[in-house]
C-alpha positions as CSV (number, residue, x, y, z in Angstrom):
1,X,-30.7,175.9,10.2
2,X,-32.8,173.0,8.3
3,X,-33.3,170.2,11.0
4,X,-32.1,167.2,10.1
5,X,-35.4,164.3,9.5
6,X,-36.1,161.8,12.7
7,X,-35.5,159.0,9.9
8,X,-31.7,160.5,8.8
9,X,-31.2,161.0,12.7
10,X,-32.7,156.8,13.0
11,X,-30.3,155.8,10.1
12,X,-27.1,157.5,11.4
13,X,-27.5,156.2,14.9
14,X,-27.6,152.6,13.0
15,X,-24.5,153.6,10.9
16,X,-22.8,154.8,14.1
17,X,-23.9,151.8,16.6
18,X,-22.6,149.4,14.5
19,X,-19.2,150.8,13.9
20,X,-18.3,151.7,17.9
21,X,-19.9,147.9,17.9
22,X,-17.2,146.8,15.4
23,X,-14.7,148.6,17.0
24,X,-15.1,147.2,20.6
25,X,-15.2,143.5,19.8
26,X,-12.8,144.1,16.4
27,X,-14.0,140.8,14.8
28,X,-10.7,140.3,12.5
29,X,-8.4,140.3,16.2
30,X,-7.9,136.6,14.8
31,X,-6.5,137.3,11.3
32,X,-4.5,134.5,10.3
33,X,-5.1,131.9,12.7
34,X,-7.8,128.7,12.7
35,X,-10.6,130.9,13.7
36,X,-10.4,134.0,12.0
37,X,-12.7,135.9,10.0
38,X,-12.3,135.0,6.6
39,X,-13.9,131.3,7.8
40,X,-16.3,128.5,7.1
41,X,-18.7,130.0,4.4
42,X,-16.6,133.3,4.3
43,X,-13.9,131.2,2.7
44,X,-15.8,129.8,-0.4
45,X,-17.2,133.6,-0.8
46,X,-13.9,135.1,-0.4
47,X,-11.7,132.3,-2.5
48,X,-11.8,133.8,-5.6
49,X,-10.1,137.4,-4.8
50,X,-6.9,135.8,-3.2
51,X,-6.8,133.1,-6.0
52,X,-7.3,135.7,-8.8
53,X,-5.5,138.8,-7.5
54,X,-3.1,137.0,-5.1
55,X,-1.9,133.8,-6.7
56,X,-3.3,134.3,-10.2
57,X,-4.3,130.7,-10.5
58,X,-8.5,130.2,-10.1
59,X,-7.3,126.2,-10.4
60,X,-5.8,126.2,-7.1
61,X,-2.6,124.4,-7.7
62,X,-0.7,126.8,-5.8
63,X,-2.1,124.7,-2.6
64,X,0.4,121.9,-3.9
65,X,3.2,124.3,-2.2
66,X,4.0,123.1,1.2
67,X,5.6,126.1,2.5
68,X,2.2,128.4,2.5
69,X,1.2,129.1,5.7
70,X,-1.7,128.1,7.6
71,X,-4.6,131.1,6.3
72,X,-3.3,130.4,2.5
73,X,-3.5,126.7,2.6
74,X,-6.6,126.2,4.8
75,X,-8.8,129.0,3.9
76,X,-9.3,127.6,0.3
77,X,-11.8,124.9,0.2
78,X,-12.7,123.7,-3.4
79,X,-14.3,121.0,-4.6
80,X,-13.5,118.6,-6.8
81,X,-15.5,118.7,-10.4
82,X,-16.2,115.1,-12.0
83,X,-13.2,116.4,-14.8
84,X,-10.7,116.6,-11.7
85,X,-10.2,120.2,-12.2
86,X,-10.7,122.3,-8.6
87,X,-14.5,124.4,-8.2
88,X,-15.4,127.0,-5.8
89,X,-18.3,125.5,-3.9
90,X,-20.0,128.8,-3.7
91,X,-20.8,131.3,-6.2
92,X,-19.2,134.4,-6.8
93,X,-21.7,137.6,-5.4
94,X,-20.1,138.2,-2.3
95,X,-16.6,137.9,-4.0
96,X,-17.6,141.2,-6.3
97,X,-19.4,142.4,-3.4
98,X,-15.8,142.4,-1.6
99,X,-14.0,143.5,-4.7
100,X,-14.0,147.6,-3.7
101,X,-12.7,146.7,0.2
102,X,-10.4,144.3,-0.8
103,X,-8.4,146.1,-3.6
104,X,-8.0,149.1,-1.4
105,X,-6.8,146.7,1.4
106,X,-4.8,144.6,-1.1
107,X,-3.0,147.8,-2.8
108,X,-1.7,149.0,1.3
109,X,-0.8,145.6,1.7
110,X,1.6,145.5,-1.1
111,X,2.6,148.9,-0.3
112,X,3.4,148.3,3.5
113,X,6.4,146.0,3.6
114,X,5.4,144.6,7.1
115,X,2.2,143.5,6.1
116,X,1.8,140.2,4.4
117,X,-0.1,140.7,0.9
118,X,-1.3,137.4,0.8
119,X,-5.3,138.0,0.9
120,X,-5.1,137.0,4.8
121,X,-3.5,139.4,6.9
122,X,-5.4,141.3,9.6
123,X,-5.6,144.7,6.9
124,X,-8.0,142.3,4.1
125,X,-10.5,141.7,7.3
126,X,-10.8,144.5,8.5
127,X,-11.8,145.5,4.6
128,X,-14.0,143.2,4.1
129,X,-15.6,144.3,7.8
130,X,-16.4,147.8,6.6
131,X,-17.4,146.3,3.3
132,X,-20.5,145.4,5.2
133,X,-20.9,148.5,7.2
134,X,-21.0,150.4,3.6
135,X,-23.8,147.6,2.2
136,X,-25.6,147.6,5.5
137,X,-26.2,151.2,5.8
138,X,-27.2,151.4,2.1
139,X,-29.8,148.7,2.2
140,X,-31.1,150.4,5.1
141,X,-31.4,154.2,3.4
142,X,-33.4,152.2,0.6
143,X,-35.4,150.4,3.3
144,X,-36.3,153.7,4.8
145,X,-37.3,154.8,1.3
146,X,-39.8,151.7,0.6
147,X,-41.6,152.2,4.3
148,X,-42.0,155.4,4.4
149,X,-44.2,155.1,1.1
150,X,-46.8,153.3,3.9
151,X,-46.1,154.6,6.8
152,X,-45.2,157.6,9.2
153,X,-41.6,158.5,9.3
154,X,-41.9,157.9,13.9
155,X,-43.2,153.9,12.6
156,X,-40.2,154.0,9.8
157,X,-37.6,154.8,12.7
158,X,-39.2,151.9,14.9
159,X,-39.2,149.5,12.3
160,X,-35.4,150.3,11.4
161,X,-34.4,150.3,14.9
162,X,-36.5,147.2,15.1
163,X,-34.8,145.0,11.8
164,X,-31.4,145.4,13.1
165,X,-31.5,145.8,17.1
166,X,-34.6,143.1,17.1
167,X,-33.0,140.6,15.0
168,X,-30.0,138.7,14.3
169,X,-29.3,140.9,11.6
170,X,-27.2,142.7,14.4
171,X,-24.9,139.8,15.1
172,X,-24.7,139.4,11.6
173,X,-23.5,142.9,10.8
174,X,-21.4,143.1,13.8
175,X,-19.8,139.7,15.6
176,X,-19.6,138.1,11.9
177,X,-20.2,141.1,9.0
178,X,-18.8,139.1,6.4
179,X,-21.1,136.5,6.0
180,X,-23.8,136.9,3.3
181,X,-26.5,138.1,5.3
182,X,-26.0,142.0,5.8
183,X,-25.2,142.0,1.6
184,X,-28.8,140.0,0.7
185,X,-30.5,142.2,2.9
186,X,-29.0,145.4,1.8
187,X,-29.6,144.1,-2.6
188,X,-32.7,142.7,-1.2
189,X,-33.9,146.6,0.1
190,X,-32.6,147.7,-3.7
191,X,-34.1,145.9,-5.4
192,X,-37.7,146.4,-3.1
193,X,-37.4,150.2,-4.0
194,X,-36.8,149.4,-7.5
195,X,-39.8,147.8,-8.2
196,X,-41.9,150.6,-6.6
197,X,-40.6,152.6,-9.5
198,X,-41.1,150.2,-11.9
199,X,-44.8,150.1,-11.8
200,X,-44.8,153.8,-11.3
201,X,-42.7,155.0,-14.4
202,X,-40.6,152.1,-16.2
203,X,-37.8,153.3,-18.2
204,X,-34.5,151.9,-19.3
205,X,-32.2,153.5,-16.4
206,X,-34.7,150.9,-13.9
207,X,-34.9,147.7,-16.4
208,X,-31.4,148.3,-16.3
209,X,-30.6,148.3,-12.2
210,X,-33.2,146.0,-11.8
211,X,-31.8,143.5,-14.0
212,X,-28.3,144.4,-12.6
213,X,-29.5,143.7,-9.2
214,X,-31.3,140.6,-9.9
215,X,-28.5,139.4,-11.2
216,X,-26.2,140.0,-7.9
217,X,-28.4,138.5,-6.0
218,X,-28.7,135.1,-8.1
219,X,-24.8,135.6,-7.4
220,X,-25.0,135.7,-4.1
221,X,-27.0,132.5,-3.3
222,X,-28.9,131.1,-6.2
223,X,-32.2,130.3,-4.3
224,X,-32.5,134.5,-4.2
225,X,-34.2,133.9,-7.7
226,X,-37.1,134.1,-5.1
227,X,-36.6,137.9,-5.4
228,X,-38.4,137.5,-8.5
229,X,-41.7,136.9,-7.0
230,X,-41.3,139.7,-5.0
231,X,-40.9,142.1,-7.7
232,X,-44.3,140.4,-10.1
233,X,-46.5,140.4,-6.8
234,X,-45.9,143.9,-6.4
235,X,-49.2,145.6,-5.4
236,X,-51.0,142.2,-6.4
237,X,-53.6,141.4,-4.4
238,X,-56.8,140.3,-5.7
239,X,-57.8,138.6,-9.3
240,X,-58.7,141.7,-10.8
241,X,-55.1,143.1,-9.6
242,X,-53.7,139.9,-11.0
243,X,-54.8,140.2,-14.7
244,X,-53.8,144.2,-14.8
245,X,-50.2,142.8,-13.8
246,X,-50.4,140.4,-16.7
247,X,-51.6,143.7,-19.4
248,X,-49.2,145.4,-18.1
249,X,-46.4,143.0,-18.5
250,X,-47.7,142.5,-22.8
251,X,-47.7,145.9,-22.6
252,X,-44.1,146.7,-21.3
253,X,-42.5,143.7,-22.9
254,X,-39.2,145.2,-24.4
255,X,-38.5,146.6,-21.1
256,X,-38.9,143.1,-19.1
257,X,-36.6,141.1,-21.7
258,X,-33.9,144.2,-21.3
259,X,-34.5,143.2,-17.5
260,X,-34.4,139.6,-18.3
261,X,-31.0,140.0,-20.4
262,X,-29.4,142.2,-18.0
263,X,-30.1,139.7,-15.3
264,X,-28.7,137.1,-17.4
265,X,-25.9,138.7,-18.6
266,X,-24.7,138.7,-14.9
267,X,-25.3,135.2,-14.1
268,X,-23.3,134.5,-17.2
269,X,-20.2,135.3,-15.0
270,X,-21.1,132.3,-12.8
271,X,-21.6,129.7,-16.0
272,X,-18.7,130.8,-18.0
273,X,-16.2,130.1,-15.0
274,X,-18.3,127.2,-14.4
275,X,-18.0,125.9,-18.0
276,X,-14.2,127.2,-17.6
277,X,-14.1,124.8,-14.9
278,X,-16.3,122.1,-15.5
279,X,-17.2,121.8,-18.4
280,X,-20.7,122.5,-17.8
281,X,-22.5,125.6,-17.8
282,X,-24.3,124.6,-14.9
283,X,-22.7,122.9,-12.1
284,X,-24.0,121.9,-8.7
285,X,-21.0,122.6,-6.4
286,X,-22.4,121.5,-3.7
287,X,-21.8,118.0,-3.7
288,X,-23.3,115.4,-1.7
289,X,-25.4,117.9,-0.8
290,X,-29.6,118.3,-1.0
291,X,-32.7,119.6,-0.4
292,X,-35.7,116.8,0.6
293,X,-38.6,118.4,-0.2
294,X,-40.9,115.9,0.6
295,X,-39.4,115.8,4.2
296,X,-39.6,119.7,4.8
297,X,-38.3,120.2,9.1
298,X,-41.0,123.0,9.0
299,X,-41.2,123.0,13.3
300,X,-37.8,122.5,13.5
301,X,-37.2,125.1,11.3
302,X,-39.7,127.5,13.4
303,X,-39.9,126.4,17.0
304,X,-36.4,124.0,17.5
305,X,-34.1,125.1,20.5
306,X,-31.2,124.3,17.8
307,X,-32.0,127.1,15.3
308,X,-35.9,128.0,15.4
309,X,-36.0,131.2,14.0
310,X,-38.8,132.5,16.1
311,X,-36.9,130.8,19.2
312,X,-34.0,133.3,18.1
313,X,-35.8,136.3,17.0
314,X,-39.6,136.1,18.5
315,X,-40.2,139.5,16.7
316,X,-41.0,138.2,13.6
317,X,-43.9,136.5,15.6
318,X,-45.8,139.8,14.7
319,X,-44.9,139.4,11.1
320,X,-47.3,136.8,11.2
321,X,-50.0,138.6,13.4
322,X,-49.6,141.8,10.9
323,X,-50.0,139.5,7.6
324,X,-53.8,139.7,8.4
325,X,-53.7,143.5,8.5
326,X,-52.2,143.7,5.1
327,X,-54.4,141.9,3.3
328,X,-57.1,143.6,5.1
329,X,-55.7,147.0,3.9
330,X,-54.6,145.7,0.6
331,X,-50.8,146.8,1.5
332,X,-49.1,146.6,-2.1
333,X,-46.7,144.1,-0.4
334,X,-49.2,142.0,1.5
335,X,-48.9,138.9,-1.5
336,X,-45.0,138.9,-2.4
337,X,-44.7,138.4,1.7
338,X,-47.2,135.7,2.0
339,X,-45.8,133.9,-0.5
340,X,-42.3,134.5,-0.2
341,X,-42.9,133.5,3.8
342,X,-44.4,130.4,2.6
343,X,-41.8,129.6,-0.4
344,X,-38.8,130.2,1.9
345,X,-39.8,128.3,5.3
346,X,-40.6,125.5,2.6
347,X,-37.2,125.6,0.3
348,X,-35.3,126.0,3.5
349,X,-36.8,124.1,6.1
350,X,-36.0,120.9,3.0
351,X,-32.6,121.8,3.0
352,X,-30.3,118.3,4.5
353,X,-28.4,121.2,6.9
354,X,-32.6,122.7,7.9
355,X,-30.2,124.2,11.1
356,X,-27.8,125.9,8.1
357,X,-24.4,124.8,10.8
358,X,-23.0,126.9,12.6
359,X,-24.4,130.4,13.7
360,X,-27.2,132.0,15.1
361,X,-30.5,132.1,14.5
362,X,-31.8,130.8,11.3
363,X,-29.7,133.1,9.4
364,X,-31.1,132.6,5.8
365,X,-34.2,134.4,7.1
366,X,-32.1,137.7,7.5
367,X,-31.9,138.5,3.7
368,X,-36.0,138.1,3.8
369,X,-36.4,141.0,6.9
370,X,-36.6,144.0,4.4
371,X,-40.1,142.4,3.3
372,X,-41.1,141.0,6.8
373,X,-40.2,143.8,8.7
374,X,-43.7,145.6,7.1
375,X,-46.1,143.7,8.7
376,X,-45.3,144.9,12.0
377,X,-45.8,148.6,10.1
378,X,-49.1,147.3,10.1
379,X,-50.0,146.5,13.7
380,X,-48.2,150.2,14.7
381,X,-50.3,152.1,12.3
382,X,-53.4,151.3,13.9
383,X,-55.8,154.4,16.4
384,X,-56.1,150.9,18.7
385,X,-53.8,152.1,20.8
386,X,-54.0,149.5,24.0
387,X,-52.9,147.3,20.6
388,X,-50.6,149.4,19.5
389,X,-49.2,150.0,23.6
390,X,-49.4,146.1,23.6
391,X,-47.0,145.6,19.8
392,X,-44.0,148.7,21.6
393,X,-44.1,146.7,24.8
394,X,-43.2,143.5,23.1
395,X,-40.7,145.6,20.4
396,X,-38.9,147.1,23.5
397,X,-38.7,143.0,25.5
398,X,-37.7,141.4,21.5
399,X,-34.9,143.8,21.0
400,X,-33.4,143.9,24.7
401,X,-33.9,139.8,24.6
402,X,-32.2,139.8,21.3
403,X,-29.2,141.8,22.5
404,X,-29.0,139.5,25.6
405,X,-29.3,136.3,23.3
406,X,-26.3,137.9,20.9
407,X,-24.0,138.4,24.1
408,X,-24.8,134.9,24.9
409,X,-24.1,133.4,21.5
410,X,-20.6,136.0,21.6
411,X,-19.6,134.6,24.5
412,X,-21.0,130.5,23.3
413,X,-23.6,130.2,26.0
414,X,-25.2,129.6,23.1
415,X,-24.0,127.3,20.9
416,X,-23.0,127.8,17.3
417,X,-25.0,124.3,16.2
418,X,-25.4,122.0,19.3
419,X,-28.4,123.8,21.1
420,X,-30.9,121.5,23.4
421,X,-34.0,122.5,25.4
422,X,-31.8,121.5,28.6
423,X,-28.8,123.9,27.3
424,X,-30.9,126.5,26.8
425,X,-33.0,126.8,30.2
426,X,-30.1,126.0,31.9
427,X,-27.8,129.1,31.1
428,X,-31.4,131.1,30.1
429,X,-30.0,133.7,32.1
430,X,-26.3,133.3,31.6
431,X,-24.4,136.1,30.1
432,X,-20.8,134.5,30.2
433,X,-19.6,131.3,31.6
434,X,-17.7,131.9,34.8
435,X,-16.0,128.4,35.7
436,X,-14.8,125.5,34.2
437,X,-17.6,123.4,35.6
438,X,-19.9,125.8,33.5
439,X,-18.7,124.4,30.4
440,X,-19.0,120.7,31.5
441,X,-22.3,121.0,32.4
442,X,-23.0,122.9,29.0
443,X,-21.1,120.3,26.9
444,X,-23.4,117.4,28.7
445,X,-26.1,119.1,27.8
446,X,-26.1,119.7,24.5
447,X,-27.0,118.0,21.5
448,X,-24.8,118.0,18.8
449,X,-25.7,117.6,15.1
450,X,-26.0,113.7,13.4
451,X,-24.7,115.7,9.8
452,X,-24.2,112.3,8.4
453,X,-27.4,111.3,9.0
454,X,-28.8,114.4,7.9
455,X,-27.2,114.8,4.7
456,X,-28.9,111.5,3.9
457,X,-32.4,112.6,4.6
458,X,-32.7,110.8,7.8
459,X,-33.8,112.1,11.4
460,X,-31.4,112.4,13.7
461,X,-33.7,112.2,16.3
462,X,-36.6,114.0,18.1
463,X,-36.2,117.4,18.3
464,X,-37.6,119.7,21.1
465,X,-39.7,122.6,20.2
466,X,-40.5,125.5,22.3
């Protein structure tokens, strides 16, 4: 009997945590009500299946009809474009991400007379839940493929425990799976194992999927054109390295414009319903909106009780501590981290919303984890082993602490945007708030969001770091 490999086993008791996960807190219990699933950002993702497939009218002047209930009307939020005609704020990845899930759940709908086909009912959220469990344990089986090119398959397993237990990657796959996250990390994996290949044997069938998923993720937030520089830094890391990139691109130049076209070619979806739209081919949706990048909230960002990201998941601390390793060992990845770490903390950290509302965690980071979950490799594939004892110990205290913090933020000990140094040490080791007093105290405490000021550029005030 062939024995099945400690990284399958790793990977399967991923796929199968999350599911008995999903099951016990059954995140679409709310369908159809103000604080279901298919919410906030989900609805801008999500708006163009129901308004296509639903109500066949991508201009939205079906919400004219007063007699739509509550999920129809208010899970659509367009903007208004300068011609008057109605825009999706956000673009449309995640919608084609959706599209598999929510066809099979729209086609049982329509064939199950008690079940309201209107894109809504409870059956289109629990499809779009198990669209992430699909994406999620994908990216991570192309994950495991990139890491175990550096390391030993026991590190791979840590590492893969590590992303998703250690990280708010879990209460983005679980508590809310159909936000972006779980989908950018899973294309983001792809796309890392793609350029592997491509600078080991590029042929058409790889120019073609890179391009294709290149292309999905500019769909799926814009700013992932970052992505990019993680693909041309590629085993980059000295001058000499540098120039051989730059011969190699002359030298494999039909290939990279077939990339470049299929890349483009995807994106085209976005600008034709923009022009559609519009009347521009490209159109910034979101309007009133900003980055200041000559007012970046780096700390804030980092350290802030609100939303630091290394508040919220201190295990990317070692990222940090292993860049130093990588470029030690010249670890292909070591450059497209560093500078992808310093692009994104910078583009994100300008952005008017730094905190990015509601949530937990600094939750753009999460589509970045398949590239700064390596670094840590580094520090466990080490012969120091009081170092390497030290790096588990704090693994084993980041993941049960991150696990603790997602029960807290389930059960809004911690709070979705209003976090405050007081808040937080006060309920530090609350799991659930038992009385009504509880919540008085918490609401006293916190401090809630100036977005007004904010969205002008201004500081709302001084923010405690940790």
């Amino acid at each position: 009997m062939k024995k099945v490999s400690f990284v399958r086993l790793t990977l399967i008791a991923i796929l199968l945590i999350q599911i008995v996960v999903i099951l016990n807190i059954r995140p679409w219990k709310n369908a159809e009500k103000q604080n279901a699933l298919i919410n906030w950002d989900v609805t801008s993702y999500y708006s163009y299946l129901p308004a296509v497939f639903v109500h066949q009218d991508l201009k939205f002047n079906f919400l004219k009809n007063s007699t739509i209930n509550y999920a129809e009307k208010h899970q659509f939020w367009p903007e208004t474009a300068p011609n008057g005609n109605k825009v999706i704020k956000t673009t449309m990845g995640m919608s084609i991400l959706y599209l598999p899930f929510f066809l099979v759940a729209h086609a049982f709908a329509i064939l199950s007379p008690e079940i309201n086909a209107n894109g809504f009912s409870k059956v289109y959220e629990i499809g779009l839940t198990f669209s992430c469990v699909f994406y999620l344990i994908i990216g991570m089986c192309f994950l495991s493929k990139v890491l175990l090119r550096l390391y030993h398959k026991k590190i791979v397993s840590i590492l893969l425990l590590l992303v998703f237990l250690g990280s708010n990657l879990f209460f983005y796959s679980t508590s809310e799976p159909c936000m972006s996250h779980a989908y950018t990390f899973s294309l983001a994996s792809i796309l890392m194992y793609l350029t592997t290949k491509v600078f080991k044997s590029f042929d058409l069938k790889t120019a073609v999927l890179l391009g294709l998923i290149l292309g999905l993720l500019f769909l799926v937030r814009p700013t992932n054109i970052l992505f990019g520089l993680v693909c041309f830094l590629f085993n980059v890391y000295s001058w000499k390295s540098f120039k051989k990139r730059l011969l190699w691109s002359l030298e494999n130049t039909k290939l990279l414009v077939l990339t470049i076209l299929v890349t483009l070619s995807i994106c085209s979806i976005q600008f034709i319903y923009w022009k559609w739209a519009t009347g521009d081919w490209i159109f910034n949706s979101y309007i009133g909106e900003r980055f200041y990048f000559d007012r970046p909230r780096i700390l804030n960002f980092l350290f802030s009780y609100r939303k630091g990201w290394l508040v919220y998941s201190p295990i990317f601390v070692l990222s940090f501590l292993g860049i130093y390793k990588m470029i030690k060992n010249k670890n292909e990845w070591g450059l497209s981290i560093i500078i992808t770490l310093i692009a994104t903390i910078y583009l994100f950290s300008s952005w008017w919303c730094w905190w990015f509302g509601g949530g937990f965690g600094m939750r753009p980071m999460i589509d970045y984890y398949p590239l700064l979950i390596i670094p840590i490799g580094e520090l466990l594939n080490q012969k120091l082993t009081l170092l390497k004892n030290g790096v588990l110990t704090f693994i084993i205290v980041s993941i049960s602490f991150n696990l603790f913090q997602t029960l807290q933020r389930r059960n809004l000990v911690i709070h979705w945007d209003s976090m405050s140094k007081n808040s937080y040490w006060a309920f530090f080791t609350t799991i659930k708030m038992e009385s009504r007093k509880d919540w008085e105290r918490q609401e006293n405490l916190l401090m809630k969001p100036n977005y007004d000021k904010a969205r002008k550029g201004k500081s709302e005030y001084d923010f405690e770091i940790l």
